[in-house]
N, C-alpha and C positions, 0 to 999 in steps of 0.2 A: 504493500500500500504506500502510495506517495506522501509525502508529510501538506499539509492542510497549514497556508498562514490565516490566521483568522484575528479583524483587529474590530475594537468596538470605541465608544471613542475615548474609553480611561485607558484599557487595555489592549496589547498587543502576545498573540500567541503562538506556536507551532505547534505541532499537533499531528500524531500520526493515531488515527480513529480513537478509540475509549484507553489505549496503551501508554502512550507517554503524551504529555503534555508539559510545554514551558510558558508560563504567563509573566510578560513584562509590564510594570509601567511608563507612564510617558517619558522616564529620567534613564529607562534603557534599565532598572534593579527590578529584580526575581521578585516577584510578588507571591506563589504558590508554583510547586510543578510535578508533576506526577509520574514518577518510571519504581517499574518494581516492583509493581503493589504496592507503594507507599503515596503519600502525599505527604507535601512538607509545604508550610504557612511559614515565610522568614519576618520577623520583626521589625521595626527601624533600628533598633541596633545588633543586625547582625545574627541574633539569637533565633532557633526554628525550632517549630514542633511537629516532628514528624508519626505521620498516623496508616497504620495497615487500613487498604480498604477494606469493606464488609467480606466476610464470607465465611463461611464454617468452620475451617479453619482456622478464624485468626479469633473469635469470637472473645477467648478470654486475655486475646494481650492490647493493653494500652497504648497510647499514647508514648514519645519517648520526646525528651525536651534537652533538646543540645546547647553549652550556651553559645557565646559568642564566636569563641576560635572554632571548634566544630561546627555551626552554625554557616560561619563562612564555607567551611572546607567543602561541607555537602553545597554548596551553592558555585562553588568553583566544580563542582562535578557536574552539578546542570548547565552551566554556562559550554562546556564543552560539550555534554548531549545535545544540548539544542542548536551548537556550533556546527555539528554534523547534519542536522536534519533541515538546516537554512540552506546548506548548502545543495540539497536535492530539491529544493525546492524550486519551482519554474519559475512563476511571477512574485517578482517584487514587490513588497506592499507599499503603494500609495502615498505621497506627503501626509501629516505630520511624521508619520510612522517609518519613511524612508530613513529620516534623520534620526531617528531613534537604535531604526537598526544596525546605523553605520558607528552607535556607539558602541551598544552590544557588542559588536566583531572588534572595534578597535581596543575595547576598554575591558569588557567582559567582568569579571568579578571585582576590579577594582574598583567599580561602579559603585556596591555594594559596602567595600571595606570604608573609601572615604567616607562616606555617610555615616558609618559603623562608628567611624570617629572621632565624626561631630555631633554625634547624640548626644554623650556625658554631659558636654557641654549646652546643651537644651534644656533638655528632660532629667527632674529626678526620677528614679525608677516606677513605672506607673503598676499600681499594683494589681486591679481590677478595673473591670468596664462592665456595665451590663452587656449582656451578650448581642441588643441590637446596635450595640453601640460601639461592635468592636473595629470596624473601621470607622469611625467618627475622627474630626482632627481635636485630637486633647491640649485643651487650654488648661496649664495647671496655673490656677489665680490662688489655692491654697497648696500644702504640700505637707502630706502626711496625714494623722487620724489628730484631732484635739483629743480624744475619748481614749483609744489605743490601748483599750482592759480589757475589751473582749475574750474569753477564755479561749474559744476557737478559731480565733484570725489573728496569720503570724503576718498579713501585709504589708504593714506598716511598724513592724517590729524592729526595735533602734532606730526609727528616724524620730525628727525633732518636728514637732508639727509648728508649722510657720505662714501667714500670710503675707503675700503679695502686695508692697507697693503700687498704686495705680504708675508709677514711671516703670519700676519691674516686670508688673504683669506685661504695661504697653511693648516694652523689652523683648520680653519672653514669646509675646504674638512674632513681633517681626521676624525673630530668633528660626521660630518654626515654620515660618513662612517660607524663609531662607531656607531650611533643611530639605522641606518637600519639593521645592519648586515645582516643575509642572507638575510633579504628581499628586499635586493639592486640588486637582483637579477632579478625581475620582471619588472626593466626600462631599456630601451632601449635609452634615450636620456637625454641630460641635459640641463635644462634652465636657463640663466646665470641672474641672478637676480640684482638690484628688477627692478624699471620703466623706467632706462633709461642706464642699462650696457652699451650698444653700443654707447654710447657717451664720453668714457672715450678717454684719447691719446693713440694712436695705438700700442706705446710699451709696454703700460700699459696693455691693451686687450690683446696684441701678448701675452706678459708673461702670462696674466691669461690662456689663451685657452693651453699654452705648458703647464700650472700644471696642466690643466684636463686632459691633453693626459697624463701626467705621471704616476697620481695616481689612473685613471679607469683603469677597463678591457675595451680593446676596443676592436672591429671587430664582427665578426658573433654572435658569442655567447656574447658579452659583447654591449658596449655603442657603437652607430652608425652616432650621431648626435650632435648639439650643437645649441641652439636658443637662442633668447634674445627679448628685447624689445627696441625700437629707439625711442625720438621724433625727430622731424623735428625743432625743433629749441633748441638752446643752445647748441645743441652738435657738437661733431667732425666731421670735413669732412675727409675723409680717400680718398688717391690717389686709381686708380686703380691697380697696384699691391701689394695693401697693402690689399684691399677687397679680391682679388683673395689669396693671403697669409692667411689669415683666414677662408679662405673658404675650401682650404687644410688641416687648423688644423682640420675640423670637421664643421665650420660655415654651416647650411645647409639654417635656416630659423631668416628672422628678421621680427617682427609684428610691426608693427606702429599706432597709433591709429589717426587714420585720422580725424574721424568724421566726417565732412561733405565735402562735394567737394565747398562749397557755404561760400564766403569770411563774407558775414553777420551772416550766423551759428555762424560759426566758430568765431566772435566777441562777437558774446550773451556768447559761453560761455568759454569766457578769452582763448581762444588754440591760439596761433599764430603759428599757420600751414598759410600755402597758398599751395592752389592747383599747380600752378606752380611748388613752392620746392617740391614738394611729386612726380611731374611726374618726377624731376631732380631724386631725390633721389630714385625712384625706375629704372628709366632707368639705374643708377650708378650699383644698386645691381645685374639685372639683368645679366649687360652685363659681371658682373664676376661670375655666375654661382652661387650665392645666392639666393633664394625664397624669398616673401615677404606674410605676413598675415596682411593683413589692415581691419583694425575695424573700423565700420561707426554707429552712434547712429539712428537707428529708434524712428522719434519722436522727435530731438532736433530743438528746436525752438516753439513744441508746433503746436497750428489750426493756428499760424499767422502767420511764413511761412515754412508748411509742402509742399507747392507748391515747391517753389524756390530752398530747401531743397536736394528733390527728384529729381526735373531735372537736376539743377546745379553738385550732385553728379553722378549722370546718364553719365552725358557728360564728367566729368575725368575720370569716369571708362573708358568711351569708347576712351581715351588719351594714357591708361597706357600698354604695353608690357606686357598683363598678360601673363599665359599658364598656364597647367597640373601642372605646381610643385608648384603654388601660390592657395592662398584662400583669398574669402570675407566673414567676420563674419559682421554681421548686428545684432546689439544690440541693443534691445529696451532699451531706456534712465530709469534707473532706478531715482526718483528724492525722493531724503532726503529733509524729512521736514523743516529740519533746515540747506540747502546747499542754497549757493548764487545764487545759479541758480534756488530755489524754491521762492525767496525774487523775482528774479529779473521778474518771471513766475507772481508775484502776483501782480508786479508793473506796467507792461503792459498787463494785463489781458488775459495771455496765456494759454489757456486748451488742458492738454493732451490729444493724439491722444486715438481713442476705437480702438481695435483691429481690425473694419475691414477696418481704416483708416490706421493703420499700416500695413496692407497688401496691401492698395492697394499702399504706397508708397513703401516697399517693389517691387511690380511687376515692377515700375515705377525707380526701382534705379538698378534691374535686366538687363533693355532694355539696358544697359551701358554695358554691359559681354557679351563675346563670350561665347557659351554655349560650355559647360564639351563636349559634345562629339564630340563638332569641335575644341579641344584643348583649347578652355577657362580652368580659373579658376573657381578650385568648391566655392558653393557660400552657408552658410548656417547659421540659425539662433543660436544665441549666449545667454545665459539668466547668467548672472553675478549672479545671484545670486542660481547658483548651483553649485558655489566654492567651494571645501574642497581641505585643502592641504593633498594628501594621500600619 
């Protein structure tokens, strides 16, 4: 079979049928590419996560996450697969993408590395994104967690939480703007970084959200949107026409990470959420025309109480003013060996759920949703550990 250029207008690919595939962006760097039964997602700095396609065989192996020096290396080995399959190929693709290609061939992986090592200098390490959010371009206007006791989340563990100067942040746009170049072309949204943006004071926010509108392209063709991350506690409360005024600049979607709907969860693992505040703070958002993306762990608290867990969250779902513009992400609890929440798992003899106990409280935290086609929110599973910041 002949190899197939196929260009769209962020990306450009080669292609020999469902077998290999190498996908570039406009800047000529590897964006995902497929040979082997594998696929590999590269980050902006360098770092990949390469994943077995589906099949019987591979059912029980994961994910593997290389960092930066491997990361490259498997990336210098697609550059040279795809370097053979450009050259059987017959036609040429087309301007912009001519010039793309001629970087690809001259430049090939060191396309990649330079980028690799102007990130540090950008970006502090981003640690999560909601998963619609994983190609968003990340605005960090704060950096790190203020809260950072969470028993189960090591993401922000040892960094110093710190906000952003309005000269900084302004800084820190242009910064990223510079790193992407054209390939700032392929997002369509922005997400205002890191764990807890939406908790800053509201003129502080106002100002940030007015330097996004200044310094993107916005509307059809350019940026459409603007999202963040909220906790329920420590942060700002915002009047109603101050929500609604953000929500003007672009605000479209805030995730909050709920975890559990059950006050006991929720104390195993140090969150001081309560379900109450989350039904306040979601009725607040919605009633100004803001989305909400709530993250629930599948799985926290373990066999001791996966019961209470599941129903108690079941019954705030069925509390909350979902619809169509919201989502529930359900995240099986990933647990680090050395997090306080695996100490605290070995202190009361807590064993993690097998997958078909996490289905079934899964179906059991479901019964709390109005279902997607009677206007419910869509509801779907989340695996944290298929992050790459791309």
């Amino acid at each position: 079979m002949m190899p197939q250029v196929r260009v769209s207008p962020d990306l450009f690919a080669v292609e020999i049928g469902a077998e290999s595939s190498f996908s570039f962006d406009r800047t000529g760097c590897l964006v995902r590419a497929l040979w082997d039964g594998r696929l590999s997602r590269w980050g902006l700095d360098g770092a990949c996560l390469v994943k077995p396609l589906p099949g019987p065989e591979v059912r029980q192996r994961r994910q593997i996450r290389l960092d930066v020096a491997d990361g490259l290396a498997r990336a210098a080995q697609a550059y040279e697969k795809a370097a053979v399959l450009l050259k059987a190929v017959d036609r040429r693709p087309e301007p912009p993408w001519d010039d793309v290609l001629a970087r690809i061939e001259a430049f090939g992986v060191q396309l990649m590395e330079s980028r690799a090592r102007r990130y540090p200098s950008v970006y502090e390490p981003v640690g999560i994104l909601p998963p619609d959010q994983y190609g968003a371009l990340v605005l960090q206007l704060t950096v790190g967690c203020r809260y950072n006791r969470c028993r189960f989340c090591t993401f922000y563990r040892g960094r110093t939480y710190r906000q952003k100067s309005p000269e900084e942040f302004g800084e820190h746009i242009e910064a990223v703007l510079d790193l992407l170049g054209a390939a700032l072309g392929r997002r369509r949204s922005v997400f205002l970084g890191d764990a807890n943006a939406f908790g800053l004071p509201f003129p502080q926010l106002h100002a940030a959200l007015e330097l996004i509108k200044a310094k993107l392209p916005w509307g059809p063709q350019g940026f459409r949107e603007i999202n963040s991350f909220m906790d329920l506690f420590g942060g700002m409360s915002y009047r109603p026409e101050e929500l609604e005024t953000l929500r003007r600049l672009g605000l479209r979607r805030i995730h909050i990470g709920a975890e559990s709907g059950s006050p006991t969860v929720l104390q195993v693992l140090n969150k001081p959420n309560s379900p109450r505040r989350l039904v306040q703070t979601v009725e607040a958002l919605k009633a100004a025309g803001i989305g909400v993306g709530l993250i629930f762990l599948l799985g926290a608290g373990g066999d001791l109480l996966q019961t209470i867990h599941a129903e108690e969250t079941a019954e705030l779902l069925s509390q909350l003013p979902l619809d169509a513009k919201d989502v529930v992400y359900l995240s099986e609890l990933v647990v680090e060996p050395d997090s306080e929440y695996a100490r605290w798992a070995r202190s009361v003899g807590a064993v993690g759920l097998d997958e078909e106990a996490l289905r079934q409280q899964e179906r059991i935290i479901r019964r709390g949703l109005r279902p997607v086609g009677q206007g419910g929110p869509a509801c779907t599973r989340y695996d944290i550990r298929e992050f790459v910041h791309y």
